[in-house]
Every structure is written in C-alpha cells, then in structure tokens.
PDB file of N, CA, C and O in Angstrom:
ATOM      1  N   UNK A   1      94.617  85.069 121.142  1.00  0.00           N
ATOM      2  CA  UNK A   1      95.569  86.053 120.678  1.00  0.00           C
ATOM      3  C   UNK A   1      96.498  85.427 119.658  1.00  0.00           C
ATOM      4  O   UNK A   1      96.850  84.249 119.597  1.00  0.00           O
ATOM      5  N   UNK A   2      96.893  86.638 118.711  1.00  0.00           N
ATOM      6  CA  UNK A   2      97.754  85.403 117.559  1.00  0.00           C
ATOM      7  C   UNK A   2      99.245  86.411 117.771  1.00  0.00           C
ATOM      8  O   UNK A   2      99.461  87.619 117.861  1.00  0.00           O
ATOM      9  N   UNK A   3      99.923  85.399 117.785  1.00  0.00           N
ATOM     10  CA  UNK A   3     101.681  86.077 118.519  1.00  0.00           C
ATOM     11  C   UNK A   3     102.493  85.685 117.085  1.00  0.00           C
ATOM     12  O   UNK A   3     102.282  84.771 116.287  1.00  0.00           O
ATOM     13  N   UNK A   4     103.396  86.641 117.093  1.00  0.00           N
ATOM     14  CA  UNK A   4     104.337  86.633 116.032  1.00  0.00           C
ATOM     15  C   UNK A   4     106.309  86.669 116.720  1.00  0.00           C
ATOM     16  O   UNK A   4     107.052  87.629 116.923  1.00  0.00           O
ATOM     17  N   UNK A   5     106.535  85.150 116.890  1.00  0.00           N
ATOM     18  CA  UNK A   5     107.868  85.046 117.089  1.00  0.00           C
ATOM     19  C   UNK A   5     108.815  84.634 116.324  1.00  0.00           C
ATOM     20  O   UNK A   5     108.968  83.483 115.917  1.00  0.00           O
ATOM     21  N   UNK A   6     109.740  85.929 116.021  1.00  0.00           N
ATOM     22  CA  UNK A   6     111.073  85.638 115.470  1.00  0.00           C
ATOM     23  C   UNK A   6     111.989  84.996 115.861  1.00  0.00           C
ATOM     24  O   UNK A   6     112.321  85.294 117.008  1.00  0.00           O
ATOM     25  N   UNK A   7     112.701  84.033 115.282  1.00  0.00           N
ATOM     26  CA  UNK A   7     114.220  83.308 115.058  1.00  0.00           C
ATOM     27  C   UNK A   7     114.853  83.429 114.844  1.00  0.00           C
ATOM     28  O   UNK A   7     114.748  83.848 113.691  1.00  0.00           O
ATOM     29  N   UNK A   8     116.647  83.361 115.353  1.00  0.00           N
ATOM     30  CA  UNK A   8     117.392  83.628 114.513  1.00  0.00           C
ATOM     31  C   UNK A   8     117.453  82.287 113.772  1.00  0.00           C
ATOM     32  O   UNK A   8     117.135  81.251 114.357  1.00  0.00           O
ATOM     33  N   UNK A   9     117.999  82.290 112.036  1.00  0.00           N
ATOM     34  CA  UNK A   9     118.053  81.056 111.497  1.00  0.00           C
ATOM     35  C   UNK A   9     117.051  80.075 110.978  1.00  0.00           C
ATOM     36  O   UNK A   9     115.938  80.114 111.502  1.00  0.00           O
ATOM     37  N   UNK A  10     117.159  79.643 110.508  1.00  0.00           N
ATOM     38  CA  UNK A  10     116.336  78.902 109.136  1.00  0.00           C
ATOM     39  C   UNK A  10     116.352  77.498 109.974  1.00  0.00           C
ATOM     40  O   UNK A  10     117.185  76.595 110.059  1.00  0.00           O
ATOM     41  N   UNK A  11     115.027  77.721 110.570  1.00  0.00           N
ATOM     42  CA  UNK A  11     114.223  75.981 111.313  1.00  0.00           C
ATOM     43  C   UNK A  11     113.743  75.276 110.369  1.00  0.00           C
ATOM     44  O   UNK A  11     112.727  75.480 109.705  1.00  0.00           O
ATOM     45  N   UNK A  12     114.819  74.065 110.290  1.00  0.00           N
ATOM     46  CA  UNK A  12     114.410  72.901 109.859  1.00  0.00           C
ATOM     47  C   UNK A  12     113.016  72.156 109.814  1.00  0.00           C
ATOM     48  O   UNK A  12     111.953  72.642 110.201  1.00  0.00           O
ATOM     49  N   UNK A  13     113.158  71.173 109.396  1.00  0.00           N
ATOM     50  CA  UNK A  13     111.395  70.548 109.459  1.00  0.00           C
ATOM     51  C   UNK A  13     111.294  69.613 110.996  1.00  0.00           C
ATOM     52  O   UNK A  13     110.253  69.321 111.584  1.00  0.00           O
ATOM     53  N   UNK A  14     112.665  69.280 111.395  1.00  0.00           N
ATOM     54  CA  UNK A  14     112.701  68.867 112.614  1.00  0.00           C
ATOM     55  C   UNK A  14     112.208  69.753 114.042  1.00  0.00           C
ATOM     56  O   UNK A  14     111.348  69.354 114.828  1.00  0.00           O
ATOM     57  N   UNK A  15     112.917  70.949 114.151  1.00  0.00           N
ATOM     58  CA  UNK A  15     112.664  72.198 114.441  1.00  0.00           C
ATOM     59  C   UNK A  15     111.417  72.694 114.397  1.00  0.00           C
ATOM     60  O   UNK A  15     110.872  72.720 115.500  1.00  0.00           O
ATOM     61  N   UNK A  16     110.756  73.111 113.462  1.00  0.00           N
ATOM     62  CA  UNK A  16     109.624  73.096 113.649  1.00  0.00           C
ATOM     63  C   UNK A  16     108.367  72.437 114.050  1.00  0.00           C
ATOM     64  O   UNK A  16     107.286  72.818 114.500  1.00  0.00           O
ATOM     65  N   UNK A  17     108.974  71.157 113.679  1.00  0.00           N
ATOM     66  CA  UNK A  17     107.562  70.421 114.608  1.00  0.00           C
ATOM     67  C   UNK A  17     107.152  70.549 116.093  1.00  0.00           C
ATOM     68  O   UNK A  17     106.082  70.152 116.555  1.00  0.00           O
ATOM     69  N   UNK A  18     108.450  71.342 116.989  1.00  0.00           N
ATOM     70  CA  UNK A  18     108.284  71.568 118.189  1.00  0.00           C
ATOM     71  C   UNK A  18     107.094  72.785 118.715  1.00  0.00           C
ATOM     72  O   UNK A  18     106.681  73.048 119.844  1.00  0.00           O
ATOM     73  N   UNK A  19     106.775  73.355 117.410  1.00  0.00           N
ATOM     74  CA  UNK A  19     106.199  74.088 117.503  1.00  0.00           C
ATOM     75  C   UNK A  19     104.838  74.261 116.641  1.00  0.00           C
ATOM     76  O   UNK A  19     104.461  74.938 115.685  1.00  0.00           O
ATOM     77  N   UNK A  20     104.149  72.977 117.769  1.00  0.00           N
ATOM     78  CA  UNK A  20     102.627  72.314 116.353  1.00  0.00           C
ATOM     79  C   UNK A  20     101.816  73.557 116.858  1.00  0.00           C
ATOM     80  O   UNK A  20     101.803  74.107 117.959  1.00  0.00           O
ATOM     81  N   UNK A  21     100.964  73.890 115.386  1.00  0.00           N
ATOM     82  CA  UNK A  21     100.265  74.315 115.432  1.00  0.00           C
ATOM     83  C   UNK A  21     100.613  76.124 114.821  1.00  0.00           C
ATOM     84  O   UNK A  21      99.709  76.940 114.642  1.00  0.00           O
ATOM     85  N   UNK A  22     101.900  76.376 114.622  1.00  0.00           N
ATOM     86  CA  UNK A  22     102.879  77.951 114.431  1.00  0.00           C
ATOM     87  C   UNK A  22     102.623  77.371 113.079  1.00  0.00           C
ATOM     88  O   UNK A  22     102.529  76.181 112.776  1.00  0.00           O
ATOM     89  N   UNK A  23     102.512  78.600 112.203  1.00  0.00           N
ATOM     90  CA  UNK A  23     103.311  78.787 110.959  1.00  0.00           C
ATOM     91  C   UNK A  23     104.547  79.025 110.922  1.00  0.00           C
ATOM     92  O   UNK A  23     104.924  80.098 111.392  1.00  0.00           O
ATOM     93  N   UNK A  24     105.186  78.420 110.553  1.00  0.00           N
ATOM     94  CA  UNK A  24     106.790  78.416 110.013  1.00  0.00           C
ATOM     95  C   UNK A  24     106.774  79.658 108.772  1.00  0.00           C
ATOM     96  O   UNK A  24     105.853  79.616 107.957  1.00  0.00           O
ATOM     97  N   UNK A  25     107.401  80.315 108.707  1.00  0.00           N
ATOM     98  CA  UNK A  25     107.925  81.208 107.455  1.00  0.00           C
ATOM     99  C   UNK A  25     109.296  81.662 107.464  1.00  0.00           C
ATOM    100  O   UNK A  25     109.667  82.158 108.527  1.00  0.00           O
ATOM    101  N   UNK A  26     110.002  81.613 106.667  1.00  0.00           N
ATOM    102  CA  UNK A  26     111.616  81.929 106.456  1.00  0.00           C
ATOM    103  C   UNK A  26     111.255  83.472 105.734  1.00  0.00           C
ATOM    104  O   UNK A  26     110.489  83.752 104.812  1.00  0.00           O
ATOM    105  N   UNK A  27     112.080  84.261 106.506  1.00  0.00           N
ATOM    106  CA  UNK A  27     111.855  85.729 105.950  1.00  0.00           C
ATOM    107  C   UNK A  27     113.850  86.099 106.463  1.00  0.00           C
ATOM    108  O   UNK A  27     114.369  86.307 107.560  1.00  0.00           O
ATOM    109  N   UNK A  28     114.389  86.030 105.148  1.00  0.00           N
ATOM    110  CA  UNK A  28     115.646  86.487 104.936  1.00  0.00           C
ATOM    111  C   UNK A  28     116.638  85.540 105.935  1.00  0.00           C
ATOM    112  O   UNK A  28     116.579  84.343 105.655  1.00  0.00           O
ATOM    113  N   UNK A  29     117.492  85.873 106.999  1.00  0.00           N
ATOM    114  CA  UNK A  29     118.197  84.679 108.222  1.00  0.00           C
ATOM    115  C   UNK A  29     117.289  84.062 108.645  1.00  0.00           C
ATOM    116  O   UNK A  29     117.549  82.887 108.905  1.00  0.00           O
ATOM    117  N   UNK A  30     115.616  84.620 108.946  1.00  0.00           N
ATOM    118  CA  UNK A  30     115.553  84.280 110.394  1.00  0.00           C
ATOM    119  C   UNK A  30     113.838  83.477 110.004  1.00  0.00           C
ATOM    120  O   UNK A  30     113.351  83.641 108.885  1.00  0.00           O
ATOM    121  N   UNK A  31     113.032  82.570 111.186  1.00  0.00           N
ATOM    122  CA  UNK A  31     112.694  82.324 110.874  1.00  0.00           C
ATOM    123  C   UNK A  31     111.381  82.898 111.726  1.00  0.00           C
ATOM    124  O   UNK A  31     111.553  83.242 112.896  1.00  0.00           O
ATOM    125  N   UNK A  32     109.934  83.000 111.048  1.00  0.00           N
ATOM    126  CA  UNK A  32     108.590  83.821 111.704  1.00  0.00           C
ATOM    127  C   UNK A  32     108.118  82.775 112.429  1.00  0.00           C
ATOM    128  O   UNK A  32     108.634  81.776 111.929  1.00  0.00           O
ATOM    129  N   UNK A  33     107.330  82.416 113.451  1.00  0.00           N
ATOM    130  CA  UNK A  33     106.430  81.805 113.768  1.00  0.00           C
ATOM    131  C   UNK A  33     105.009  82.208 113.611  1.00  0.00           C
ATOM    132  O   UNK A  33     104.773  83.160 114.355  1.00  0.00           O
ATOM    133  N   UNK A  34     104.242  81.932 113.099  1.00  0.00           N
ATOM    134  CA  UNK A  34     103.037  82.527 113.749  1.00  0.00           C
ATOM    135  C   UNK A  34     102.038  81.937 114.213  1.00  0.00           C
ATOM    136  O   UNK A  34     101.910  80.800 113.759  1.00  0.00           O
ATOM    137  N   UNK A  35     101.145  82.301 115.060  1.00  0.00           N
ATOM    138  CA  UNK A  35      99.471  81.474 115.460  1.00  0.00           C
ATOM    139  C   UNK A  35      99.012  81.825 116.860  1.00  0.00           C
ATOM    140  O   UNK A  35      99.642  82.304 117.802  1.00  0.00           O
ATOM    141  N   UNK A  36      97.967  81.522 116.764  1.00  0.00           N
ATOM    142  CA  UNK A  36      97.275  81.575 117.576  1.00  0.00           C
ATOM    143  C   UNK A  36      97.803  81.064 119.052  1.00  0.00           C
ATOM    144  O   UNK A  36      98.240  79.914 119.080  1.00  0.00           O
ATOM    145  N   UNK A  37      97.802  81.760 120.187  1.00  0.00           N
ATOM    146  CA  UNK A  37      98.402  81.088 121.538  1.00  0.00           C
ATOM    147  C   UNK A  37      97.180  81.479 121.906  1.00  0.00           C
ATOM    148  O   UNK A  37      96.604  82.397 121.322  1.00  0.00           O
ATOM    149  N   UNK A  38      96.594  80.745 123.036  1.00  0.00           N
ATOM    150  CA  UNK A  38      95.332  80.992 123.917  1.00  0.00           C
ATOM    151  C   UNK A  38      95.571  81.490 125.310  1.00  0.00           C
ATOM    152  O   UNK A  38      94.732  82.064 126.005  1.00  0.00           O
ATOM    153  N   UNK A  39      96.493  81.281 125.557  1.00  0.00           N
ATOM    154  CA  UNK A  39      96.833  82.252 126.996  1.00  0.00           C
ATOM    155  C   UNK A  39      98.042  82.714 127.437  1.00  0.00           C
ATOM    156  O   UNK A  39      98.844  82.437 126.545  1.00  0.00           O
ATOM    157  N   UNK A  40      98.627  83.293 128.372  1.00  0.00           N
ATOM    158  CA  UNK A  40      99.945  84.007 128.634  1.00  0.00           C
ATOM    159  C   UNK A  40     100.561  82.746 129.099  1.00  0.00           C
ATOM    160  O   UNK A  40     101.765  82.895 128.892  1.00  0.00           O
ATOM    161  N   UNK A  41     100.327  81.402 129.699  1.00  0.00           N
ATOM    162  CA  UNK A  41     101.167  80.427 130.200  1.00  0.00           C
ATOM    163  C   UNK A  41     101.492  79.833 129.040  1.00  0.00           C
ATOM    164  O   UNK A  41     102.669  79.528 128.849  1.00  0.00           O
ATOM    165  N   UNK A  42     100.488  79.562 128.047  1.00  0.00           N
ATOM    166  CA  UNK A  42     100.959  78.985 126.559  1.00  0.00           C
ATOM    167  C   UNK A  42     102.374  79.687 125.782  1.00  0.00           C
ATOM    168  O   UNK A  42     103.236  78.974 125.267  1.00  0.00           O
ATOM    169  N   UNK A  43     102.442  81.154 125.798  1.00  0.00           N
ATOM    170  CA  UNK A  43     103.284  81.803 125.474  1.00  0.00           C
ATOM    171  C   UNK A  43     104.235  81.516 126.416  1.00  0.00           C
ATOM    172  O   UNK A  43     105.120  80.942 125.783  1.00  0.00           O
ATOM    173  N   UNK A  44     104.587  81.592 127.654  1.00  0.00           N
ATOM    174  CA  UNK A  44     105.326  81.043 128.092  1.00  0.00           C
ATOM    175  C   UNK A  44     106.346  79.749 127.920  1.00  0.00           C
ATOM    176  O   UNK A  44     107.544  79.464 127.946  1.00  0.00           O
ATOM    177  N   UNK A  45     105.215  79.243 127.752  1.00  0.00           N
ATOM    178  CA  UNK A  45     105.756  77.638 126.942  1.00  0.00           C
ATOM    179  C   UNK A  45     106.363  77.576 125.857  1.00  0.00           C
ATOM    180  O   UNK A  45     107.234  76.710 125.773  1.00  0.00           O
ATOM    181  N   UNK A  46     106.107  78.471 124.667  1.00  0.00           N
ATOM    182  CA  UNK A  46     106.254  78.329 123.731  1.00  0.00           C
ATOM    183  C   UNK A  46     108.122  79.043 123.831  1.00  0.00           C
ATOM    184  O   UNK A  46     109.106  78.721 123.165  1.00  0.00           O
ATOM    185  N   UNK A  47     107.945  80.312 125.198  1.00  0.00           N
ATOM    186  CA  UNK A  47     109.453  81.210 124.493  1.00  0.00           C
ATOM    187  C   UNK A  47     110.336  79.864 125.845  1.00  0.00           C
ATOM    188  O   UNK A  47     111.546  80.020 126.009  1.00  0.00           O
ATOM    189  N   UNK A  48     109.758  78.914 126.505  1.00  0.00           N
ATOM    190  CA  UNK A  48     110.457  77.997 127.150  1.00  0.00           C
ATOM    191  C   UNK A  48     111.176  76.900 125.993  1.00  0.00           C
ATOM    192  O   UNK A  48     112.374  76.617 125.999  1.00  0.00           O
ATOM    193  N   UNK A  49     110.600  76.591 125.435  1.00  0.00           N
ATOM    194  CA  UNK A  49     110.791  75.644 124.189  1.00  0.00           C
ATOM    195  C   UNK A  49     111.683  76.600 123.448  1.00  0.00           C
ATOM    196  O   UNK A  49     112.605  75.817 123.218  1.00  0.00           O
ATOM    197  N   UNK A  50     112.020  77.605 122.974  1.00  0.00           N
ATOM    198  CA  UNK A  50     112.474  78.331 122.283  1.00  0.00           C
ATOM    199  C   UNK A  50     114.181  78.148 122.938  1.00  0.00           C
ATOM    200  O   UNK A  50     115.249  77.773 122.452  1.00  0.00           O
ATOM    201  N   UNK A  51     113.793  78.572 124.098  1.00  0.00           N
ATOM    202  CA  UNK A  51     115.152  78.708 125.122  1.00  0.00           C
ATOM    203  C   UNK A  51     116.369  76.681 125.057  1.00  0.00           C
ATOM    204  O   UNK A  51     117.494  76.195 124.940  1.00  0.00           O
ATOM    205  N   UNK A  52     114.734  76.345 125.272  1.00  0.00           N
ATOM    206  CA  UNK A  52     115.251  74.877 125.659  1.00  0.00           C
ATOM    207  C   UNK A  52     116.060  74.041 124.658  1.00  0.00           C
ATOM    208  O   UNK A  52     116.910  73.191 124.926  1.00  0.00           O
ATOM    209  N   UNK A  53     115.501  74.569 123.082  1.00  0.00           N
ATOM    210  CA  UNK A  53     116.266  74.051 121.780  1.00  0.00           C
ATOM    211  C   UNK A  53     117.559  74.951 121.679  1.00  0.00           C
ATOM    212  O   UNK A  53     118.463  74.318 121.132  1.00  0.00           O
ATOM    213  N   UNK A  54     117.935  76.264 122.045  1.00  0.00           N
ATOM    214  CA  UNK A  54     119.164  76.797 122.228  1.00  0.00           C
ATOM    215  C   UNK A  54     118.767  77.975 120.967  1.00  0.00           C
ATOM    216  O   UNK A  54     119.731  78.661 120.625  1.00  0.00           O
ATOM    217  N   UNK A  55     117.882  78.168 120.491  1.00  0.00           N
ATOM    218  CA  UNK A  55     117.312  78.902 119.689  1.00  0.00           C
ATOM    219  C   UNK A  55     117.217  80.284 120.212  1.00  0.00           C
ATOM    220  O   UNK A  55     116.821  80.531 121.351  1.00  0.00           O
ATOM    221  N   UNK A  56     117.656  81.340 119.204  1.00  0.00           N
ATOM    222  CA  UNK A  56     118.329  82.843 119.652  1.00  0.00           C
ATOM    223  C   UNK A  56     116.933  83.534 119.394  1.00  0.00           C
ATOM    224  O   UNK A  56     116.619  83.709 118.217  1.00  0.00           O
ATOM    225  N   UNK A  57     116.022  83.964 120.440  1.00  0.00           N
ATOM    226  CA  UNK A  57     114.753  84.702 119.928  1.00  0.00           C
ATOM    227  C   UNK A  57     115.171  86.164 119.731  1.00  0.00           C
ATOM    228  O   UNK A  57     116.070  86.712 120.368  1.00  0.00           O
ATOM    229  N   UNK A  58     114.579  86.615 118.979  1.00  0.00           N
ATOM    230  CA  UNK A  58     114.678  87.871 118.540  1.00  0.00           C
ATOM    231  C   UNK A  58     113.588  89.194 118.666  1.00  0.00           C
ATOM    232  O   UNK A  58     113.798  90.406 118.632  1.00  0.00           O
ATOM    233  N   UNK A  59     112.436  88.463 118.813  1.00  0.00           N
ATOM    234  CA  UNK A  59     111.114  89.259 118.733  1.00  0.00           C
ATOM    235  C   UNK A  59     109.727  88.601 119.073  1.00  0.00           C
ATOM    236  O   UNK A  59     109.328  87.624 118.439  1.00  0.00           O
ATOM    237  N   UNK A  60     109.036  89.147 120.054  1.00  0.00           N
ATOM    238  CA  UNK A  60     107.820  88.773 120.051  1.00  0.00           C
ATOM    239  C   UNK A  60     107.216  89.566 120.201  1.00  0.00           C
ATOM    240  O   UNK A  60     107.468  90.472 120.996  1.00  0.00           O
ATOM    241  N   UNK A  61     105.915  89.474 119.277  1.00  0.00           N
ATOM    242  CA  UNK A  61     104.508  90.046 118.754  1.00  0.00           C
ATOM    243  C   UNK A  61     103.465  90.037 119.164  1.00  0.00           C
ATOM    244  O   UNK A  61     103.430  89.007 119.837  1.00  0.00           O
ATOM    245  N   UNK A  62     102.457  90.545 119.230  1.00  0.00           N
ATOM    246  CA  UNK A  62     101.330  90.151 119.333  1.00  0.00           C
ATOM    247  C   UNK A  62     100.384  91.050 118.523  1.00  0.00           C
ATOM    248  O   UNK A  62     100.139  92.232 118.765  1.00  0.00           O
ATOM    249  N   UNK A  63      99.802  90.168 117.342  1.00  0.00           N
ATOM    250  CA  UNK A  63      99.120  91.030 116.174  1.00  0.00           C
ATOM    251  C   UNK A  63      98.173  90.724 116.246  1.00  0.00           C
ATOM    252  O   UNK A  63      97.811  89.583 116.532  1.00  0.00           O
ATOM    253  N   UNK A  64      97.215  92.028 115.913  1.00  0.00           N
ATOM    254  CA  UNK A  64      95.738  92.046 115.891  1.00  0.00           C
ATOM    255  C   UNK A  64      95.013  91.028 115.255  1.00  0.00           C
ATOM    256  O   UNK A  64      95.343  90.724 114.109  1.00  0.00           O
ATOM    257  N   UNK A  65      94.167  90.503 115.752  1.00  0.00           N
ATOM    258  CA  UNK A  65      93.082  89.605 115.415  1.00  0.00           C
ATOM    259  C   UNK A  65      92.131  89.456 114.548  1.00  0.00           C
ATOM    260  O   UNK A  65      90.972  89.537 114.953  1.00  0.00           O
ATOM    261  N   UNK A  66      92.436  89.169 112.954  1.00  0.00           N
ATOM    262  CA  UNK A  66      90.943  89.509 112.349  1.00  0.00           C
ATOM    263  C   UNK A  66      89.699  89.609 113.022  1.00  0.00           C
ATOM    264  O   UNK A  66      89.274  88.871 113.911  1.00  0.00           O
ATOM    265  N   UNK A  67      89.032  90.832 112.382  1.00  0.00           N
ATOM    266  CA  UNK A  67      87.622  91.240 113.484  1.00  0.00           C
ATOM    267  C   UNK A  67      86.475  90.381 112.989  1.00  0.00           C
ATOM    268  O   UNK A  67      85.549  90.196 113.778  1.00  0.00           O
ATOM    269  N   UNK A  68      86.397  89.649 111.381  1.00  0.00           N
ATOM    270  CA  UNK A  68      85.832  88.522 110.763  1.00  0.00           C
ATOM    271  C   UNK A  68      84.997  87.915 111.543  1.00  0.00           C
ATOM    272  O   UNK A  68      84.412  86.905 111.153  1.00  0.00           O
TER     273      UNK A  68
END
C-alpha cells in the first residue's frame, strides 16, 4: 500500500532520514511523505516515529496503487 503523510513544517535533511525509504516533498508549510508501507504495523511505526520526533501530523492517506 502506498500512504501519503502530512507534516506540519519543512523537514530538514536530518528529519527526514528518519523516514528511509518516504519521499520527502515540501508543499507550501508542510511537509508530504510518501511510499510504499507494507503493512498496518509498519504504518504504525511510521505515525510512532512521527509522534516520537514531536512532529504535528496532519493527514494520513492511503493512495491508490498504480495498476502497471
């Protein structure tokens, strides 16, 4: 499944490395994640890490899958 989580705020290059394997994108304040998660405990992990850096989530996604 490929998940789409918003940030509040513009993640650094430090910041983002916590999150190998996401696309980073800055879209206006805040910042996109995107990629591929392989299961609901991974997502878990990922909005745990989110929490754990003190990072304000805003939105999570889950966008359709190229059918390719």
């Amino acid at each position: 499944m490929t998940y789409q989580i918003r940030i509040r705020g513009h993640l650094g290059a430090t910041l983002r490395r916590a999150f190998p394997g996401l696309h980073a994108q800055t879209q206006g304040r805040d910042t996109l994640l995107t990629g591929a998660v392989p299961d609901q405990a991974a997502l878990h992990g990922l909005l745990a890490q989110v929490e754990t850096l003190g990072l304000e989530l805003l939105e999570v996604r889950r966008v359709p899958d190229d059918p390719c």
